[in-house]
C-alpha positions as CSV (number, residue, x, y, z in Angstrom):
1,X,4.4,13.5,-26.1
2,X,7.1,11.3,-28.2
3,X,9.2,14.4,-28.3
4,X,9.2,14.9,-24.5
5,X,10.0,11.6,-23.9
6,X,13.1,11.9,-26.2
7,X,14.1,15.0,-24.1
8,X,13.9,12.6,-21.3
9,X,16.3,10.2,-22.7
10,X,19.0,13.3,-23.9
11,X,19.3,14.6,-20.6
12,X,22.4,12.5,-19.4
13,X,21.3,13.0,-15.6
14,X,17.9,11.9,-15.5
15,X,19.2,9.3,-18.1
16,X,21.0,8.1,-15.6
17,X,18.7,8.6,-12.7
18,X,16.1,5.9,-14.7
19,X,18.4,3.8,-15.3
20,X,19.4,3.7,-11.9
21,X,16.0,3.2,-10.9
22,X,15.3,0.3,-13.5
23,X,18.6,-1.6,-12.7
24,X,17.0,-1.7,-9.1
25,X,13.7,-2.6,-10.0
26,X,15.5,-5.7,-11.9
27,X,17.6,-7.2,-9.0
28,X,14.1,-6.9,-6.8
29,X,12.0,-8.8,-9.4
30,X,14.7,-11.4,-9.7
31,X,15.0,-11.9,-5.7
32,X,11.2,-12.4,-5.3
33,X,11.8,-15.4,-7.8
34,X,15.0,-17.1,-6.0
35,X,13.9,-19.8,-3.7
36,X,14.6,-19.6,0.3
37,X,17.1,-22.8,1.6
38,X,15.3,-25.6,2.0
39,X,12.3,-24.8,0.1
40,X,11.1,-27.5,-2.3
41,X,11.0,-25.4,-5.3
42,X,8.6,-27.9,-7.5
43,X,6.0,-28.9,-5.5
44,X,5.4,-24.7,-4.0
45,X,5.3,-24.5,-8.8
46,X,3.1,-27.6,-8.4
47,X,0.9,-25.3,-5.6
48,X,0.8,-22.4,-7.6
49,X,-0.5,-24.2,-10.4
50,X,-3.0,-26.0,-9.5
51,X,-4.4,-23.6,-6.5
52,X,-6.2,-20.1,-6.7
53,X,-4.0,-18.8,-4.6
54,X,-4.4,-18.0,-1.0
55,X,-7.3,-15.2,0.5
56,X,-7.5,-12.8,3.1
57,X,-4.5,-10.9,4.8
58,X,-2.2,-13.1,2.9
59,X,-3.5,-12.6,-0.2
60,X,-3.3,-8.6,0.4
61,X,0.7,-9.9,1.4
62,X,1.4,-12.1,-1.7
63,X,-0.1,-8.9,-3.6
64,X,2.6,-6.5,-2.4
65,X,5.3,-8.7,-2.5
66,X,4.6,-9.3,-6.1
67,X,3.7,-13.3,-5.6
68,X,6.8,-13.8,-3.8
69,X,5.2,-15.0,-0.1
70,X,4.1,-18.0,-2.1
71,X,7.1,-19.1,-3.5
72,X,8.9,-18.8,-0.3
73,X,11.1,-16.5,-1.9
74,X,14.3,-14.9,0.0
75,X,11.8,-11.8,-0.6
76,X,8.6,-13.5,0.7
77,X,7.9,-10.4,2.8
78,X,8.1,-8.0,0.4
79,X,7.2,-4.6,1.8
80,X,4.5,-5.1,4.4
81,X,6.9,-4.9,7.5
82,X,8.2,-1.3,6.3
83,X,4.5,-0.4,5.3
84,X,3.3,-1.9,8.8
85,X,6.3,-0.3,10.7
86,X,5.3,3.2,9.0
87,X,1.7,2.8,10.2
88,X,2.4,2.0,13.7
89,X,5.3,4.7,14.2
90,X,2.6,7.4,12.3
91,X,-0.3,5.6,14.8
92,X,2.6,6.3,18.0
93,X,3.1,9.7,17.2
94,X,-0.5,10.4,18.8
95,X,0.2,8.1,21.6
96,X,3.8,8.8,22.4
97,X,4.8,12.3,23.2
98,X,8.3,12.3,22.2
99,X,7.8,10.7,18.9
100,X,5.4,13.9,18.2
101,X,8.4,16.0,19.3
102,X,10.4,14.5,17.8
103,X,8.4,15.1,14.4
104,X,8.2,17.9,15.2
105,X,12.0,18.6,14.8
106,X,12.7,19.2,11.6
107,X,14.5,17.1,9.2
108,X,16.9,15.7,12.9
109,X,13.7,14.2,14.0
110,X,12.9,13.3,11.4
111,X,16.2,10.8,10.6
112,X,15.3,9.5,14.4
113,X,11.5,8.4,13.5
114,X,13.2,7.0,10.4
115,X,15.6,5.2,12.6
116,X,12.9,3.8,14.6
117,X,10.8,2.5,11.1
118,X,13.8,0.7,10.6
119,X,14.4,-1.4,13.5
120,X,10.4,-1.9,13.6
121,X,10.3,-3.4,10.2
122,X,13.2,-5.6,10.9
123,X,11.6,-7.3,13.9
124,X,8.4,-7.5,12.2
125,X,10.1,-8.9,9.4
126,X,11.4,-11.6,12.3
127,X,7.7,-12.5,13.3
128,X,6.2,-12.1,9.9
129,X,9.3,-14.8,8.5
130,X,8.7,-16.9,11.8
131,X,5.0,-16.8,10.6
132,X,5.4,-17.7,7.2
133,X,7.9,-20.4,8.0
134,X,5.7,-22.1,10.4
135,X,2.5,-21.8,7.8
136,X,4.8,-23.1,4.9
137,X,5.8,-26.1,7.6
138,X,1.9,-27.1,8.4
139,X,1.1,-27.3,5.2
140,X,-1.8,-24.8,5.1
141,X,0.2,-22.0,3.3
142,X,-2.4,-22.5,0.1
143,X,-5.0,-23.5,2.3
144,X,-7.0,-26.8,2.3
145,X,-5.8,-27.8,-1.3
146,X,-6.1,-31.5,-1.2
147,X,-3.0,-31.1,-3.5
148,X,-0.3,-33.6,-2.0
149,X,2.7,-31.4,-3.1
150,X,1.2,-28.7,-0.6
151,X,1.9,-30.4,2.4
152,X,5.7,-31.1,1.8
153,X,6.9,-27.6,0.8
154,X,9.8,-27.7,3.0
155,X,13.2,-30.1,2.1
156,X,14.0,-29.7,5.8
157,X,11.8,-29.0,8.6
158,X,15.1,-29.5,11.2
159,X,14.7,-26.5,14.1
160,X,18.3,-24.8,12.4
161,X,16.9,-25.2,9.1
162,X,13.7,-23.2,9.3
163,X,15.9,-20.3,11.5
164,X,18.2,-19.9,8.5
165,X,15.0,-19.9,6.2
166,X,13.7,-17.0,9.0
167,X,17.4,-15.2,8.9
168,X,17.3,-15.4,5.0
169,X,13.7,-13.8,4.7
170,X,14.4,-10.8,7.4
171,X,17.7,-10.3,5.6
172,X,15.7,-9.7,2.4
173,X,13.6,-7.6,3.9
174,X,16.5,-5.4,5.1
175,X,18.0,-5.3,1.6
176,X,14.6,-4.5,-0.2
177,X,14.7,-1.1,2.4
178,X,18.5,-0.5,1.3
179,X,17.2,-0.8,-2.4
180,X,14.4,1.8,-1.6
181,X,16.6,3.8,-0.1
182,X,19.0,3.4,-3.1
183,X,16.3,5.2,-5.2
184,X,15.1,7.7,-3.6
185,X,18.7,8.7,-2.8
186,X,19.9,8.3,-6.5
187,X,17.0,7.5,-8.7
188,X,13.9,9.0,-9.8
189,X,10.2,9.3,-7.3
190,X,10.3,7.5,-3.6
191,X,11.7,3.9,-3.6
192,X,9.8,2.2,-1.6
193,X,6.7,3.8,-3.7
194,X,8.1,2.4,-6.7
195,X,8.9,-1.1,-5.2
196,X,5.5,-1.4,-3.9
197,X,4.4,-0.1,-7.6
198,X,6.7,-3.3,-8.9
199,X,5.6,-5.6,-7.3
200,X,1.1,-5.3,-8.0
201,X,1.8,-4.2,-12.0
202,X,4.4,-7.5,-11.8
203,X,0.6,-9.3,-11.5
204,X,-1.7,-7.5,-13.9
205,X,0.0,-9.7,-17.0
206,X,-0.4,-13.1,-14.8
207,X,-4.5,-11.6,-14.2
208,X,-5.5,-10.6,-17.2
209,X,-4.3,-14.0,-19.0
210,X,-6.1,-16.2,-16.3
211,X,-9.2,-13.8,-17.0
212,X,-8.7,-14.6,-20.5
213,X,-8.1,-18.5,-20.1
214,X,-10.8,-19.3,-17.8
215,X,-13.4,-16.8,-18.9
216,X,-13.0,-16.5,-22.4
217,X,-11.6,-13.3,-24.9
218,X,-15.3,-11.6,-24.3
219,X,-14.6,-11.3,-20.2
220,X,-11.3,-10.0,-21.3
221,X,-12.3,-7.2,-23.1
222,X,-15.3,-6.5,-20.8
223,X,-12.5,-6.6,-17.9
224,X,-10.0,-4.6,-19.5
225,X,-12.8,-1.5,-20.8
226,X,-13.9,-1.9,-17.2
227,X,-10.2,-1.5,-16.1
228,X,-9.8,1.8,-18.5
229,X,-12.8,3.5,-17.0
230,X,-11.6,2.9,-13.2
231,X,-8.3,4.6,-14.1
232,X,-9.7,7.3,-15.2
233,X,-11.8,7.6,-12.4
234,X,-9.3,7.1,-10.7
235,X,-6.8,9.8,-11.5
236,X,-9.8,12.0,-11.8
237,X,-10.7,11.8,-8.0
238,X,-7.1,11.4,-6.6
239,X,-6.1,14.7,-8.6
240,X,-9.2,15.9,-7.1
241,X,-8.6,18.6,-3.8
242,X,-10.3,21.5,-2.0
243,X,-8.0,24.7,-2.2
244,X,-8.8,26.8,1.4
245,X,-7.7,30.4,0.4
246,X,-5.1,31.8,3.0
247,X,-3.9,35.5,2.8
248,X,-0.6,36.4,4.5
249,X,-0.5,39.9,5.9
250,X,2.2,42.3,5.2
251,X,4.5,42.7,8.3
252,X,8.2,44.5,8.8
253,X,11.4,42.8,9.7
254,X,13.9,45.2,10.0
255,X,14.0,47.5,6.7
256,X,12.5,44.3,4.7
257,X,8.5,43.0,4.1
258,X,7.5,39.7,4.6
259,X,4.0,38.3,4.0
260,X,1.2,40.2,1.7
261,X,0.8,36.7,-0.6
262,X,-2.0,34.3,-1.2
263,X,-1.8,31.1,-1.3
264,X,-4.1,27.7,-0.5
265,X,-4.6,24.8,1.8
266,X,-4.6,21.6,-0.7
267,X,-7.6,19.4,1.1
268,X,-7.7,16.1,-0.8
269,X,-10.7,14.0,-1.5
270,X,-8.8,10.7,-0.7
271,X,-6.3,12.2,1.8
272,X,-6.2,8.3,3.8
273,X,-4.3,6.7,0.4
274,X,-4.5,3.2,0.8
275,X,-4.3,2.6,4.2
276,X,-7.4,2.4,5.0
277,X,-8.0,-0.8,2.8
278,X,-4.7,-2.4,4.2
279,X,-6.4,-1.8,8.2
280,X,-10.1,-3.2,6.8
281,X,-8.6,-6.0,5.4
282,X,-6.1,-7.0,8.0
283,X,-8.7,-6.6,11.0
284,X,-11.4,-8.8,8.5
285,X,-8.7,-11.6,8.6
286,X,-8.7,-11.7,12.3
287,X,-11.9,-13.9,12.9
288,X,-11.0,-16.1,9.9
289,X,-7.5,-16.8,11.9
290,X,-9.6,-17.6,15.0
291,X,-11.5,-19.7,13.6
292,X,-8.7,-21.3,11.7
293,X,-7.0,-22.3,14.9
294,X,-10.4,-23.7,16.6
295,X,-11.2,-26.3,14.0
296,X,-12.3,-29.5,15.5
297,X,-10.7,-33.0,15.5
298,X,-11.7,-35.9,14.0
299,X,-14.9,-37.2,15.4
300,X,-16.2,-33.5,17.2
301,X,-18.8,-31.5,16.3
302,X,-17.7,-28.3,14.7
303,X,-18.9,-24.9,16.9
304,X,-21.6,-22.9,15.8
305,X,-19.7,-19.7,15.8
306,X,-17.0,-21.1,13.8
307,X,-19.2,-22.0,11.0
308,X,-20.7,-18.7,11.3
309,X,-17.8,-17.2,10.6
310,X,-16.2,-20.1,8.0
311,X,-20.0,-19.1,6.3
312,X,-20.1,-15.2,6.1
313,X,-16.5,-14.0,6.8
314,X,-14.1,-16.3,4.9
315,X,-15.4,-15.9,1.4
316,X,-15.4,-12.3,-0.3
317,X,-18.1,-12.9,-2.4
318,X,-20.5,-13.0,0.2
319,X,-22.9,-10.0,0.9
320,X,-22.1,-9.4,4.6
321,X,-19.0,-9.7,4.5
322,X,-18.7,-7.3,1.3
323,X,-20.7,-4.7,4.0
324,X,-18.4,-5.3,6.8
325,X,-15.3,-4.8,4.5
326,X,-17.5,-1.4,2.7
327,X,-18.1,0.2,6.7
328,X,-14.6,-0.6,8.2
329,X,-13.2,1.3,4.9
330,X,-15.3,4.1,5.6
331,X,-14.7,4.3,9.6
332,X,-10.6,3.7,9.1
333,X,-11.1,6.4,6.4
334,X,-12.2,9.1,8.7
335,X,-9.6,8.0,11.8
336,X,-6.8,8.0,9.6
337,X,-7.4,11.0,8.0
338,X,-8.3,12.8,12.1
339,X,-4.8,11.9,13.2
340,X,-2.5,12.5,10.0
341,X,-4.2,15.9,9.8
342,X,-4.9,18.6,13.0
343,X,-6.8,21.3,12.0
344,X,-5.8,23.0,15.7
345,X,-2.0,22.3,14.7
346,X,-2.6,24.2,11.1
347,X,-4.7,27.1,12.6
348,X,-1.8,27.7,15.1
349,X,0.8,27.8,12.9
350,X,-1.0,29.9,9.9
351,X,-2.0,32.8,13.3
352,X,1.8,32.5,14.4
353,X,3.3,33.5,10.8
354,X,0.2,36.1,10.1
355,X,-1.8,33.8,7.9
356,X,-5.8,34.1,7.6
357,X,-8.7,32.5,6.0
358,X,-10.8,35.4,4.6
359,X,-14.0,35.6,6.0
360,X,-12.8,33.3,9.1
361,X,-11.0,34.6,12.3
362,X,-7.4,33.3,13.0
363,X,-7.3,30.9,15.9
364,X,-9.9,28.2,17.1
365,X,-12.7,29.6,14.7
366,X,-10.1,29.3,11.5
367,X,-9.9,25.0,13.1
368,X,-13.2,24.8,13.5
369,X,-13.9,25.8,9.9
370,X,-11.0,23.3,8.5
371,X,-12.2,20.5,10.8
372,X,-16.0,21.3,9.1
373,X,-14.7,21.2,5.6
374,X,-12.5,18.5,6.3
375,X,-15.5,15.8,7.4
376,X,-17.7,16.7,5.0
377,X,-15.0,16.4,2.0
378,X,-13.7,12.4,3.9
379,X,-17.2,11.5,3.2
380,X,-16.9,11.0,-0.4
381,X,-13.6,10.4,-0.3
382,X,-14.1,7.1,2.1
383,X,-17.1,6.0,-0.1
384,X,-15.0,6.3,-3.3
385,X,-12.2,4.4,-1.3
386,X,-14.8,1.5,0.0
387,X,-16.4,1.2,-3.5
388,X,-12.9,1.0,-5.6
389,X,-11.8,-1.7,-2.7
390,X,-15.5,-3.7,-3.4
391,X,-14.3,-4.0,-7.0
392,X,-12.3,-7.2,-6.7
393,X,-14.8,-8.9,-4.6
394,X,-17.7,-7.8,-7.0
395,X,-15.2,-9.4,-9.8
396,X,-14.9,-12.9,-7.6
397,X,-19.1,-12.9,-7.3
398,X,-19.7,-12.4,-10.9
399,X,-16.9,-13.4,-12.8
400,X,-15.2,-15.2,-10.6
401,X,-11.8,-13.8,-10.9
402,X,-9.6,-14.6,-7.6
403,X,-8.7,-11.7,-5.2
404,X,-5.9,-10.6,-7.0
405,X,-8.4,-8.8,-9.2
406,X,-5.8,-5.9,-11.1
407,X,-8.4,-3.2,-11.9
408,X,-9.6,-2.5,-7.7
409,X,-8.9,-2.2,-4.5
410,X,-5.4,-1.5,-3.1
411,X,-3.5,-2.5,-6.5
412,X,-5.0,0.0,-8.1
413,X,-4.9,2.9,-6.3
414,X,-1.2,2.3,-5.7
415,X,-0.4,1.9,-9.3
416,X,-2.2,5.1,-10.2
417,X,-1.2,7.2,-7.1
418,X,2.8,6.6,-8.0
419,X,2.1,6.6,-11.8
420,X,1.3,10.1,-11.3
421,X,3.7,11.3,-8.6
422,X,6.3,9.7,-10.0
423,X,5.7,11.2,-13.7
424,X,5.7,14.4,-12.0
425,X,9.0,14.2,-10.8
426,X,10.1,13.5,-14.2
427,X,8.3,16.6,-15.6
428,X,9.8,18.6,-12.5
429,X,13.3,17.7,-13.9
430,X,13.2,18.4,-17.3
431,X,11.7,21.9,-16.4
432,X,14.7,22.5,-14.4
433,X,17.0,21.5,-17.7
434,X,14.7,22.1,-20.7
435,X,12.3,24.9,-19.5
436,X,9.3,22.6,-20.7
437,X,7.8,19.8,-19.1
438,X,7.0,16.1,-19.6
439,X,3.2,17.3,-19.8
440,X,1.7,19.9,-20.9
């Protein structure tokens, strides 16, 4: 192992690919940690010390951007707007028939849809900064702290002051896509991958020691053997897949023959990723919002439905709400997964270049048969995903860990997933140079 990662350092390209990759990764950290105009740098410190943080949607935020939404950072967005953006213009593809032509393309369409992310996450990055700003300005960014630093967060609350805070933000957010696009173009695995991988391990050391201070070293180590066991599980069921067997038949262009191999369809257990979590958790937030914006005044009766939902759908350590979270997992599991993969789309194109299932005829049988194995291999895989996403609320009930539990839910499975693809990238290049691998 030592020796292969020696052979990784002594091969002056990839040498220079990581440190490519690292010098990127440093310039992000230190944006998320430089302070917007007109923020008041010591009391948001003040906030973050003496607060828990922040729940819901926004906490899911504040995770990916690696704690920089609440230090009204000039990278408070992070990289939600590009992961929303992607969503949407994947979601539009089903919707919109050009954008399914246009994917359709070939690597020209594909530089048009990526075009189109672009200019989605910048004017998402506009209302997400616009939101933010106006949060930070109410004072209700950490919630209802009672902490008097919280509700002065802002040096300037002027109408031209909080647009160059908004203009500062969205600019970030355009140069945190430049730097993704940096690495992938000249550095080692996908940027934005990597970025988003940044930004949840930057939390794990800030966790684990608040496990450790307010819990004592006995949690810790309970925590952190728990932690070992979910990777493992982990990597175990994301390396985990279904290999359909596909024969190609034998067939004559000209004087040449082309076809006569065997290959496999790859089905994965967890083919949704994390998205799934992100669209459980962001539709959850919604009646908190609501219910946040119909709070009574002084003096008036709060409605019942508003302490319904301030009751059983504000807290995560409350049953219901952990059931509600476990069945939108599993439903968002199986929708994502039916429109990122077409079973009639696959069939066609395995009967048009002579490609067979044995035992299945080519055509509408062959997507029949892939749609079959394909719901009853999601059901696991969306149990697995609503079970690894219960972990951190299961952590808040018991050991009363905040949200930003490290070992569950969305953290985790984006930590492991580009761990993995991002080591085997690295073990792809060195068989190009060295013949042998980074694993064995």
């Amino acid at each position: 192992m030592f020796s292969a990662i020696a052979r990784v350092f002594r091969t002056p390209d990839l040498r220079r690919k990581i440190a490519f990759t690292l010098a990127i990764i440093a310039l992000y950290r230190f944006g998320a940690h430089v302070p917007a105009p007109f923020v008041d740098f010591p009391n948001v410190q003040e906030c973050l010390r003496q607060s828990s943080g922040t729940e819901g949607l926004l906490s899911l935020v504040n995770l990916f951007s690696g704690g920089a939404l609440l230090q009204l950072s000039i990278f408070a967005l992070g990289v939600m707007p590009y992961i929303t953006a992607t969503i949407i213009v994947q979601l539009l593809r089903v919707v919109i028939p050009h954008f399914e032509t246009l994917y359709k393309e070939g690597q020209a369409g594909q530089a048009k849809l990526t075009q189109y992310t672009r200019y989605l996450t910048i004017a998402l990055a506009l209302l997400q900064s616009t939101t933010l700003v106006t949060v930070a300005r109410s004072g209700q960014l950490f919630g209802t702290t009672g902490i008097p630093e919280c509700d002065q967060l802002l040096t300037n609350d002027v109408w031209w002051a909080q647009l160059l805070m908004i203009i500062t933000m969205t600019a970030g957010t355009g140069l945190i896509m430049w730097f993704a696009e940096l690495v992938t173009e000249r550095g080692i695995g996908n940027g934005m991958s990597l970025l988003i991988f940044t930004s949840i391990a930057a939390q794990f050391p800030v966790s684990m020691w608040a496990i450790w201070q307010s819990k004592g070293f006995e949690v810790f180590l309970l925590v952190l053997a728990v932690g070992i066991v979910v990777v493992a599980l982990v990597v175990f069921v994301e390396q985990s897949q279904r290999r359909i067997p596909v024969q190609y038949a034998k067939r004559m262009v000209g004087r040449r023959t082309y076809g006569g191999t065997n290959t496999y369809i790859p089905i994965k257990v967890n083919m949704a990723g994390v998205v799934p979590v992100i669209f459980a958790s962001s539709l959850l937030y919604i009646p908190a919002l609501i219910a946040q914006f119909n709070q009574p005044q002084a003096g008036q009766d709060t409605p019942g439905w508003v302490i319904w939902i301030t009751t059983y759908l504000t807290k995560g350590d409350h049953p219901l709400y952990m059931l509600l979270y476990f069945l939108l997992i599993v439903g968002f599991t199986y929708f994502y997964v039916a429109i990122t993969f077409n079973p009639v789309e696959v069939a066609d194109n395995m009967k048009k270049y002579g490609g067979f299932i044995p035992g299945i005829r080519a055509g509408r049988p062959t997507a029949e048969y892939l749609d079959y194995v394909l719901t009853r291999i999601t059901l696991p895989g969306s149990i697995y995903l609503g079970l690894i996403a219960l972990l951190p609320l299961i952590a808040l009930a018991t050991v009363g860990a905040n949200q930003n539990f490290p070992f569950g839910g969305a953290s985790i499975l984006i930590i492991v997933g580009v761990g993995l693809e991002t080591v085997k990238q690295i073990d792809a290049q060195l068989q190009q140079r060295h013949y042998e691998g980074l694993l064995r």
